[in-house]
C-alpha positions as CSV (number, residue, x, y, z in Angstrom):
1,X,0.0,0.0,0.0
2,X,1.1,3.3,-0.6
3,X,2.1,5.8,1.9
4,X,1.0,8.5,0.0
5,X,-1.9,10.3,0.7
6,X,-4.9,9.7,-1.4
7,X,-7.3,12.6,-2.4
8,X,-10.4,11.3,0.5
9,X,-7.1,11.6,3.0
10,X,-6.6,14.9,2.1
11,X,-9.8,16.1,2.4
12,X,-10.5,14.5,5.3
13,X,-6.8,16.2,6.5
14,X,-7.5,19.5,5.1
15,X,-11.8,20.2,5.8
16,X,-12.0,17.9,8.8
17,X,-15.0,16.0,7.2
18,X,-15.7,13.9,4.0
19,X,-19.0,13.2,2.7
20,X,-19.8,10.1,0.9
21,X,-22.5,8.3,-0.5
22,X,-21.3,4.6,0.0
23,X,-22.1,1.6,-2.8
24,X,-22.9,-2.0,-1.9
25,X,-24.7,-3.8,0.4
26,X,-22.4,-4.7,2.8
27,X,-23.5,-2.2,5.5
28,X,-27.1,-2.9,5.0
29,X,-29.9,-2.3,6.6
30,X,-27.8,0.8,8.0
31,X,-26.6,2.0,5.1
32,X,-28.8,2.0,1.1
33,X,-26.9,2.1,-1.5
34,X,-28.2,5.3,-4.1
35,X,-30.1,6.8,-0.7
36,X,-27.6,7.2,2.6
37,X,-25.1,9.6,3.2
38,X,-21.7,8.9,5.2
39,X,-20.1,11.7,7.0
40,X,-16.1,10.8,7.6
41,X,-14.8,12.6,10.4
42,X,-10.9,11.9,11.7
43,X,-10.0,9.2,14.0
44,X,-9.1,11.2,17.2
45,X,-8.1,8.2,19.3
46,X,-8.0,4.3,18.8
47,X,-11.2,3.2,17.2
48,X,-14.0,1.6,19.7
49,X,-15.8,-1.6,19.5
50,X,-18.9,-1.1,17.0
51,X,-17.1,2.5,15.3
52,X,-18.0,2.2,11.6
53,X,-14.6,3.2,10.1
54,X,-13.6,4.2,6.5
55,X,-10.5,2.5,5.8
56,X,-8.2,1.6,2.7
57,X,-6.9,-2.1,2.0
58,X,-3.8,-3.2,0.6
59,X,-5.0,-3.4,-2.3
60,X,-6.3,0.1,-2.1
61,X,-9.8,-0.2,-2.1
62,X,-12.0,1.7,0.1
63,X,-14.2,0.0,3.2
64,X,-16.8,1.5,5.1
65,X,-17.2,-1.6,8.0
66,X,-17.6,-2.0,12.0
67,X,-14.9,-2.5,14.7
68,X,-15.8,-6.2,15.9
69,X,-12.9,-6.4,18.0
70,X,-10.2,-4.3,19.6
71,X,-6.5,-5.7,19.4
72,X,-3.8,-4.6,20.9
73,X,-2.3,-3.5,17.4
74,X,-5.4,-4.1,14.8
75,X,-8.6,-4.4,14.7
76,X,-11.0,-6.7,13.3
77,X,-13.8,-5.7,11.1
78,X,-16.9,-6.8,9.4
79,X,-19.9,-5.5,7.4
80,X,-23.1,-5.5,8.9
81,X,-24.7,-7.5,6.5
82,X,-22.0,-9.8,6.2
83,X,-20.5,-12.9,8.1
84,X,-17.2,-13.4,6.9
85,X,-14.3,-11.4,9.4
86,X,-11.9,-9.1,8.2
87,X,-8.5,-9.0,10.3
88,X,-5.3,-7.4,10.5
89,X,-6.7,-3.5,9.8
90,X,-4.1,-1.4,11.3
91,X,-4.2,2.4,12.7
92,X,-2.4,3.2,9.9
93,X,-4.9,1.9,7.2
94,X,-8.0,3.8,9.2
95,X,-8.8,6.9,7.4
96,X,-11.5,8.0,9.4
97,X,-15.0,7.2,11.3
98,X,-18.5,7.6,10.3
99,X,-20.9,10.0,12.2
């Protein structure tokens, strides 16, 4: 993954927000597709158990999914509407949280 900034880091960085309007269904019923808006707000601290946190792959794709579980240095995330876990997300890979 690059270290580089991506253009949803910097405006995150720079405005302090960054609005969204997420695709897929992995988020449902919390999120629609085509009628929900996200609002992306800095990570001020470790994320919490249940946060819903934008955050970028290795494979640089973007993920809008919920803290499961806490680790000492990851965390371990899932879509609502999905069963399958997602681990090794790192501080570094969290771009923000949803509001």
């Amino acid at each position: 993954m690059s270290t580089e900034k991506t253009d949803i880091e910097q405006v995150v960085a720079k405005n302090g927000f960054y609005i969204t309007h997420p695709k897929g269904t992995s988020m449902l019923p919390l999120i629609y597709q085509g009628h929900d808006t996200a609002v992306i707000v800095p990570k001020g601290k470790r994320l919490e158990k249940y946060d819903v946190a934008l955050y970028r792959r290795v494979s640089g794709e973007y993920v809008l999914h919920r803290v499961i579980k806490v680790k000492k240095d990851s965390y371990v995330m899932c879509g609502d509407n999905q069963y399958t876990l997602e681990y090794g997300i790192t501080d570094g890979m969290v771009i923000g949280v949803m509001t």
